[in-house]
C-alpha positions in Angstrom: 6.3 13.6 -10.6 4.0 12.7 -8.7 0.6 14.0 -10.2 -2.9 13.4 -8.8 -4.9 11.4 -12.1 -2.5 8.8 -11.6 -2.5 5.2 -10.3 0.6 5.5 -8.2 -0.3 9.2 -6.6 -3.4 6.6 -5.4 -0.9 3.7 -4.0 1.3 5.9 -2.5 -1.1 8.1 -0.5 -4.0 5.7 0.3 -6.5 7.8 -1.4 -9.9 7.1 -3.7 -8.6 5.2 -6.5 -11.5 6.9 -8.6 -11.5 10.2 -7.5 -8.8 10.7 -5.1 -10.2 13.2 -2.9 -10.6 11.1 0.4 -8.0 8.5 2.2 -9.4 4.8 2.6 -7.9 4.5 5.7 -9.4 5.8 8.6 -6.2 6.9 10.7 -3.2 7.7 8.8 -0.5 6.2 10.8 0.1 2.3 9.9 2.3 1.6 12.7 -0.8 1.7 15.2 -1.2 -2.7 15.4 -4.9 -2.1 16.1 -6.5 0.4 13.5 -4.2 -0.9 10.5 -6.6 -2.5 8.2 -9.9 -0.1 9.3 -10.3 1.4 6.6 -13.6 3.8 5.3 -17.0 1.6 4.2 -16.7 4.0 0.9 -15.8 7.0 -0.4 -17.1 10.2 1.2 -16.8 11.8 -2.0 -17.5 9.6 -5.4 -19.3 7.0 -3.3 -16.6 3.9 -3.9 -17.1 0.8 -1.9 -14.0 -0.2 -1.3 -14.7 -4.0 0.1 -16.5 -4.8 -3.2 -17.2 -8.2 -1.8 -15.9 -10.4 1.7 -12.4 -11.2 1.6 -11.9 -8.9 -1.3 -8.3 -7.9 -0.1 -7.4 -11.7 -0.1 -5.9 -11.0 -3.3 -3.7 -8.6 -1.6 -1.7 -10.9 -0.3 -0.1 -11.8 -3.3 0.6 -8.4 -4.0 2.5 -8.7 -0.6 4.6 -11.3 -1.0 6.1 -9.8 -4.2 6.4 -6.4 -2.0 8.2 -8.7 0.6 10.2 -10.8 -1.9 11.6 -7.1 -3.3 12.1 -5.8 -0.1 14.4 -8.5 0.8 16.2 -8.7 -2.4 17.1 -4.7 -1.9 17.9 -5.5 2.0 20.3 -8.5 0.8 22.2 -6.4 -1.6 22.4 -3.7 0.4 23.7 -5.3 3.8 25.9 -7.9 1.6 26.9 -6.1 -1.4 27.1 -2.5 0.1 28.2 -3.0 3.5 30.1 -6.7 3.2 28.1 -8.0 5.7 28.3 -12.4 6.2 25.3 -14.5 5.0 23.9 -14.6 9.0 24.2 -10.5 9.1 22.4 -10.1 6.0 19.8 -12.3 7.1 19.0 -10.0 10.1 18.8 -7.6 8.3 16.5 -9.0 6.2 14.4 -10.2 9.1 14.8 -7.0 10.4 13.3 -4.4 7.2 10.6 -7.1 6.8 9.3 -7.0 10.1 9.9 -2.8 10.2 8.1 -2.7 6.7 5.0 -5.0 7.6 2.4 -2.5 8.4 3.8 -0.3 5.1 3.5 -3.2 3.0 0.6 -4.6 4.1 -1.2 -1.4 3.2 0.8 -0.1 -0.1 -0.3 -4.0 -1.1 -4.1 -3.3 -0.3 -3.5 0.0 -2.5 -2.5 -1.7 -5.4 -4.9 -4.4 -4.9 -7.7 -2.0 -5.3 -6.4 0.0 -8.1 -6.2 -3.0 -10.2 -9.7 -2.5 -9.9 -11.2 0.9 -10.2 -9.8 4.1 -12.8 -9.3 7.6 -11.8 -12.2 9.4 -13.0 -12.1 13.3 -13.6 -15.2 14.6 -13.6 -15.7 13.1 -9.6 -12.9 15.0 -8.7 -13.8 18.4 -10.7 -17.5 17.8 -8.5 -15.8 17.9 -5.2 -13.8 21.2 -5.9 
């Protein structure tokens, strides 16, 4: 299902857009406050830059708010709808899977951000094997 060649094997794992062979991110774990956003200069293998220009991932955020906006429409219907939760309740929990989701979000938004971008390209990722 999920096949590497694709755009969402890229988004979901963090990797090269074009070649998808490295991770952008330098440590794996986004739940560290401090090393969330460092991310590789480019790509050790194809040679990506992946800050094409400054700010580039300013455009991200709109990717992010849509992330958050869905997020909290699933964390509505499931506290309200599933588990008959009040209006206040399904506001924390709301709160709650937003602020728990941020550092997922934030990158997952970056990822799709940059795939808008660059194509998977084959033939890089037949040179690194």
């Amino acid at each position: 299902m999920l096949k590497k060649g694709s755009k969402l094997y890229s988004i979901l794992t963090g990797t090269c857009p074009r070649c998808q062979q490295e991770r952008m991110y330098v440590h794996r774990n986004p739940y560290n406050p401090a090393k969330l956003f460092k991310m590789h200069e480019r790509c050790g293998n194809c040679g990506v830059k992946y800050k094409m220009e400054p700010s580039f991932f300013y455009g991200a955020m709109y990717v992010s708010y849509g992330l958050g906006v869905a997020t909290a429409v699933a964390s509505f219907v499931i506290a309200h709808l599933f588990f008959d939760l009040d209006l206040i309740q399904s506001f924390l929990v709301i709160i709650g899977a937003l602020v728990a989701l941020m550092p997922v979000l934030i990158r997952v938004s970056r990822n799709i951000w940059i795939n808008f971008f660059y194509s998977y390209e084959d033939d890089l990722a037949k040179k690194a094997n």
